[in-house]
C-alpha positions in Angstrom: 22.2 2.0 12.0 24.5 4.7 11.4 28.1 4.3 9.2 30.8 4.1 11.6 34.5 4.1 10.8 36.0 0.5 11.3 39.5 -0.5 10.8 40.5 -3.5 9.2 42.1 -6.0 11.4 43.3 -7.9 8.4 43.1 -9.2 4.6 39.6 -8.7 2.8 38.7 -9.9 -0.2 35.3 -9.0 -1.9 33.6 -11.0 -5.2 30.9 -9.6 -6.7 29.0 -10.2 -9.7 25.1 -10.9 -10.9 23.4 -13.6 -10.0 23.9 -17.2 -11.0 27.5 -16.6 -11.9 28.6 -19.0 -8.7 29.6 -16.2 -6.4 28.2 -17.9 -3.5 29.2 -21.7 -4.1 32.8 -20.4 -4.9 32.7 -18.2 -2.1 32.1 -20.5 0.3 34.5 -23.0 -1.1 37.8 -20.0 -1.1 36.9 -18.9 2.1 37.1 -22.8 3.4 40.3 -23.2 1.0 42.0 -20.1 3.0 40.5 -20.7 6.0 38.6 -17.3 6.0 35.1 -16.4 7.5 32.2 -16.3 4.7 30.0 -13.2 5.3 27.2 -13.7 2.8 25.6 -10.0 2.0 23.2 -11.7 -0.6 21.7 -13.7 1.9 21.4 -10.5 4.2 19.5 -8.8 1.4 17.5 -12.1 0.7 16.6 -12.2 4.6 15.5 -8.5 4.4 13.4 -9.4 1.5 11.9 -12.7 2.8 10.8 -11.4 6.0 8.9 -8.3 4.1 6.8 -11.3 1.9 6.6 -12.7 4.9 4.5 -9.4 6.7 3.3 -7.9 3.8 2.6 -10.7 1.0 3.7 -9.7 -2.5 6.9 -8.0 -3.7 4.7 -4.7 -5.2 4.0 -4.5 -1.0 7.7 -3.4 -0.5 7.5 0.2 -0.4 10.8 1.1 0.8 9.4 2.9 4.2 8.3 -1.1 4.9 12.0 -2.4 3.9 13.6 -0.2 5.8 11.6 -0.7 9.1 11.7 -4.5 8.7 16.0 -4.0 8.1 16.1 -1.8 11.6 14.1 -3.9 13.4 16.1 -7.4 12.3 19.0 -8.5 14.2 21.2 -10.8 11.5 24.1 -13.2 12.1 26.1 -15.9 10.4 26.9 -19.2 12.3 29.0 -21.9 10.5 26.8 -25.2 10.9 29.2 -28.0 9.8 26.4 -30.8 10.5 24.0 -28.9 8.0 24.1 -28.2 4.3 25.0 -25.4 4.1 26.9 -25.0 6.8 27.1 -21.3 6.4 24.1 -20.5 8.2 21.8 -17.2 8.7 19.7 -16.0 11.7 17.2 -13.2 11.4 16.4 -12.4 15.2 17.7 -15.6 15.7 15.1 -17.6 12.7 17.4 -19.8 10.8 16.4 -18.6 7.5 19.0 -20.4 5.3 16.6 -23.1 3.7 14.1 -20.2 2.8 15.7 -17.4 1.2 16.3 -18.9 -2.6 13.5 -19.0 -4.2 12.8 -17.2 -7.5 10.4 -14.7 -6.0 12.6 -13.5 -2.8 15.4 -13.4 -6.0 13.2 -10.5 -7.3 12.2 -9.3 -4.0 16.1 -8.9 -2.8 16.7 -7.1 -6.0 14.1 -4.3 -4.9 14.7 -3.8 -1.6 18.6 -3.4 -1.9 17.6 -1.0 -4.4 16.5 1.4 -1.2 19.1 3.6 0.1 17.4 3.2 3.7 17.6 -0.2 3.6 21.7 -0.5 2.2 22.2 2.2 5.0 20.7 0.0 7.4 23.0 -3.0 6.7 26.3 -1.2 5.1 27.8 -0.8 8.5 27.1 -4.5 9.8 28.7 -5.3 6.8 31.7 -3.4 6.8 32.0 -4.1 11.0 31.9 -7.8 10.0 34.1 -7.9 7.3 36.8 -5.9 9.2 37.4 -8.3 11.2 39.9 -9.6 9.0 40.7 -12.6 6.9 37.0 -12.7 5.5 35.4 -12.4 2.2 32.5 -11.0 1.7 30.4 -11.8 -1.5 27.7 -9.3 -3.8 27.1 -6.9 -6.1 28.4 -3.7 -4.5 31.6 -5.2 -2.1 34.3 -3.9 -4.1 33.1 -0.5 -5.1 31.1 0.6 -1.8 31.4 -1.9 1.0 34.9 -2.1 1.0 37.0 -0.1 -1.4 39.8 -0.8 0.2 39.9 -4.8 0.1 43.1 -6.2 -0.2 41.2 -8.8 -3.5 38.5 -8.3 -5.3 37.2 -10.7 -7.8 34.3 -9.9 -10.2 32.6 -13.4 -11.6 30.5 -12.8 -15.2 29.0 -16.0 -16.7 26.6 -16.2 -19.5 22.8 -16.1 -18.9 22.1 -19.5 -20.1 24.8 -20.6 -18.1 23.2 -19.0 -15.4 19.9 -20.3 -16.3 21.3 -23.7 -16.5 22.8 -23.5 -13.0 19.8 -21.7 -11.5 17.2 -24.8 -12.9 19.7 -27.5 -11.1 19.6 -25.8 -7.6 15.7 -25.3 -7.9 15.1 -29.3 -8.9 17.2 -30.1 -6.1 16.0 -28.5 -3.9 12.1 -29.8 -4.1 10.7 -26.2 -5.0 8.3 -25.4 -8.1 10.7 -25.1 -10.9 9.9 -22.2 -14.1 11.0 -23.1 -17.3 14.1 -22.2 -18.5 13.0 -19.6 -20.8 11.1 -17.7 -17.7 14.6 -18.3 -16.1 16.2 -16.6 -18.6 13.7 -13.7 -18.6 14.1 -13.5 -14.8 18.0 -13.3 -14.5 17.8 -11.0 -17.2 15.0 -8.9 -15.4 17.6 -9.4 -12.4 20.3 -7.7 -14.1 18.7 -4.9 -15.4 17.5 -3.5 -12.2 20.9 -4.7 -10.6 22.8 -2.7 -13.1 20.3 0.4 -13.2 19.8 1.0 -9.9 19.8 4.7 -8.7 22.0 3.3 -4.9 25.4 1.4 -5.5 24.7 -0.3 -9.2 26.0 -3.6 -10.0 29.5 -2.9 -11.9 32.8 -4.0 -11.8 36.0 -2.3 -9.8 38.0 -0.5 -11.7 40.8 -2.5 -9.6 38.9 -6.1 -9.7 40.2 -9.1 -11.1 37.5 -10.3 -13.9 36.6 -14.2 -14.8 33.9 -15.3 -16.6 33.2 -19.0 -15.1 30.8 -19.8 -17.7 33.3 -22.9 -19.6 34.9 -23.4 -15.9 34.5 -25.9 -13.4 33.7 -24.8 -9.2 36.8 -26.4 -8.6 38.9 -24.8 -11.5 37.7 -21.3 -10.3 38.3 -21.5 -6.5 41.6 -22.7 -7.7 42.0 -19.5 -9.6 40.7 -17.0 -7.0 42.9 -19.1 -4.3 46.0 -18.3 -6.2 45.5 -14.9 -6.9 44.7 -13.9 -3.7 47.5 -15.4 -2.2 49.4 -13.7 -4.4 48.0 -10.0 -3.9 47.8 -10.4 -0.6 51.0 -12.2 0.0 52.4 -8.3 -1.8 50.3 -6.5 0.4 
């Protein structure tokens, strides 16, 4: 898929930040508070990642000429669901591949494959075409500071990795998967964040123009409200 130029038919705002930190719960929950489309480029990664285990078995499998032909060859698209939790939905060649795309070990698996510049190549301009549309926020590690540059907010969430950890072990229990201890948690976010950070293609960092909260001693409702009334108030000067 090759980069196109796109203009942006209004507001943008892009979070990023590593994983765990609530990007995609308080994501979901701003973009319902301002009545803005969620695009969810996590779960695009996580999709990529997923469907690669899926075909080849075992994350050392993903050589980056496999991501890349499974990330040409996939057709992805967001549908909002209201009678299904969540109701931000995603279709890989029209798979519903919501319920299946959070465990620990496509995690790790999204981490490497995003890592491929064929593969962020592949799904930069579906992002960008997406999130143009205007009045969307899009959610990551690299939407601020390659995806959209130019977004009117961008917020960058930071919690603290047993925060993280705590948060992560909650969503596994409930959801009825096998659940790691918390210390292999920990040593898993923190794996997460190295190669997230020390990636050669688009490195987790923060925006030299984003907005920065650590959520850690915060409450999902206390933070949307935060994010809500900043962006209203950029883009209300933009």
């Amino acid at each position: 898929m090759k980069n196109e130029t796109v203009i942006k038919q209004g507001p943008v705002i892009a979070i990023d930040g590593p994983a765990g930190t609530g990007k995609s719960s308080v994501t979901k929950r701003l973009a319902d508070a301002l009545g803005y489309t969620h695009i969810d480029t996590g779960a695009m990664y996580r999709s990529i990642a997923y469907l690669g285990l899926e075909k080849w078995g075992g994350i050392e499998e993903l050589t980056e000429e496999r991501s890349v032909e499974v990330a040409n060859t996939t057709s992805l698209a967001f549908r909002r669901e209201p009678s299904k939790n969540p109701a931000n939905r995603i279709y890989a060649n029209g798979r519903d591949l919501t319920d299946k795309i959070r465990t620990p070990e496509v995690s790790m698996a999204a981490s490497r494959v995003s890592a491929f510049k064929g593969v962020r190549q592949a799904l930069l301009s579906l992002q960008r075409r997406l999130g143009c549309q205007g009045k969307t926020i899009l959610e990551g590690r690299d939407i601020g500071t390659v995806i959209f540059p130019d977004a009117d907010v961008k917020f960058f969430l930071t919690a603290s990795v047993e925060e993280r950890a705590k948060r992560r072990l909650a969503e596994l229990e409930a959801s009825g998967v096998d659940v790691p201890t918390f210390s292999e948690l920990v040593k898993q976010i923190e794996a997460r964040d190295f190669a997230d950070t020390n990636r050669e293609i688009a490195p987790l960092k923060v925006a030299v123009d984003a907005i920065v909260l650590d959520t850690s001693a915060h409450t999902l409702d206390e933070v949307v409200a935060q994010l809500s009334a900043k962006a209203k108030e950029r883009i209300k000067r933009t």
